[in-house]
C-alpha positions in Angstrom: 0.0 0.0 0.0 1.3 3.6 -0.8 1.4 5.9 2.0 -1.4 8.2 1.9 -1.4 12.0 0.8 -2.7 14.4 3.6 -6.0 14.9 1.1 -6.7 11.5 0.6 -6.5 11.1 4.8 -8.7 13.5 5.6 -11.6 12.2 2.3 -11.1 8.6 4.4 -12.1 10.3 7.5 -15.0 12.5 6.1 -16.4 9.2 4.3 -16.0 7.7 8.1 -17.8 10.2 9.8 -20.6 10.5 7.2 -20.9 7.9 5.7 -21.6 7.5 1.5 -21.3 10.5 -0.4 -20.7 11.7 -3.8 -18.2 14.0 -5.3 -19.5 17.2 -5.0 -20.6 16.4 -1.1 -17.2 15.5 -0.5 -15.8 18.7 -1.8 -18.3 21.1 0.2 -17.5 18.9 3.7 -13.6 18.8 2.9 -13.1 22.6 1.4 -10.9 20.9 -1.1 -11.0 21.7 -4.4 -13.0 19.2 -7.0 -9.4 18.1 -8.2 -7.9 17.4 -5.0 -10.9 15.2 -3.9 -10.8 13.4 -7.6 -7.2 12.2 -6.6 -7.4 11.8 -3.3 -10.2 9.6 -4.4 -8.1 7.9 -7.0 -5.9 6.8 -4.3 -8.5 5.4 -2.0 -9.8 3.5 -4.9 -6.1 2.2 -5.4 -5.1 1.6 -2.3 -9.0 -0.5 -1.7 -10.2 1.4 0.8 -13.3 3.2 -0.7 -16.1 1.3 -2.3 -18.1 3.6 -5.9 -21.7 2.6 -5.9 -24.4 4.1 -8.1 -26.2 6.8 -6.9 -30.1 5.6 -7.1 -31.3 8.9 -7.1 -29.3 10.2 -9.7 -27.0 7.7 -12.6 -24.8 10.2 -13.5 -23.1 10.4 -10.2 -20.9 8.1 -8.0 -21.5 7.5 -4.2 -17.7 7.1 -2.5 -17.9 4.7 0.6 -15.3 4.1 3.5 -15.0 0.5 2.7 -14.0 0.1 6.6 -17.2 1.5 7.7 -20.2 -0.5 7.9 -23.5 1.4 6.3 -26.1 2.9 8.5 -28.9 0.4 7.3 -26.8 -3.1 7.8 -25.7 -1.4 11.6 -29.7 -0.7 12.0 -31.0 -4.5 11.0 -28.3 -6.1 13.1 -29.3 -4.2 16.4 -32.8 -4.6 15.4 -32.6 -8.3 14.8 -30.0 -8.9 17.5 -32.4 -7.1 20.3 -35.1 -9.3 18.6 -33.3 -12.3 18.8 -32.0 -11.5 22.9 -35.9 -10.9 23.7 -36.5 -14.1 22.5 -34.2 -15.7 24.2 -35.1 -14.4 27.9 -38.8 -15.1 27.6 -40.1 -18.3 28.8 -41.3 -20.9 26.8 -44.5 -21.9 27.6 
């Protein structure tokens, strides 16, 4: 893995923090110029630490995704299902 330019640092730990977002989001958050977040992008992708998915909402863009992070949804189910599964578990059976 190549060592990480200070841009590319701080778009892994916006894409932490908030999770997916496209280019343009990434830009306003970081205060980086659209350039600067295209390589620093490049070099996540390189490096495999971002996941690109297509943005449902709109084609033409990209949604960038810390590939260390787990997304809000999957975190949701598994508390939901895991709190399910633990009441289940302490009830009686009858």
């Amino acid at each position: 893995m190549k060592p990480l330019p200070p841009s590319s640092k701080t778009v892994l730990r916006i894409l932490g923090a908030e999770g997916a977002l496209t280019h343009k989001d990434i830009v306003k958050k970081s205060h980086c110029s659209p350039r600067t977040v295209r390589f620093a992008l490049r070099r996540l992708k390189e490096n495999d630490l971002i996941i690109e998915k297509a943005n449902i909402r709109d084609m033409r863009q990209i949604i960038y995704q810390n590939r260390m992070v787990q997304p809000q949804e999957n975190r949701m189910a598994e508390s939901v299902s895991g709190s399910y599964l633990s009441m289940n578990l302490s009830s009686p059976v009858g």
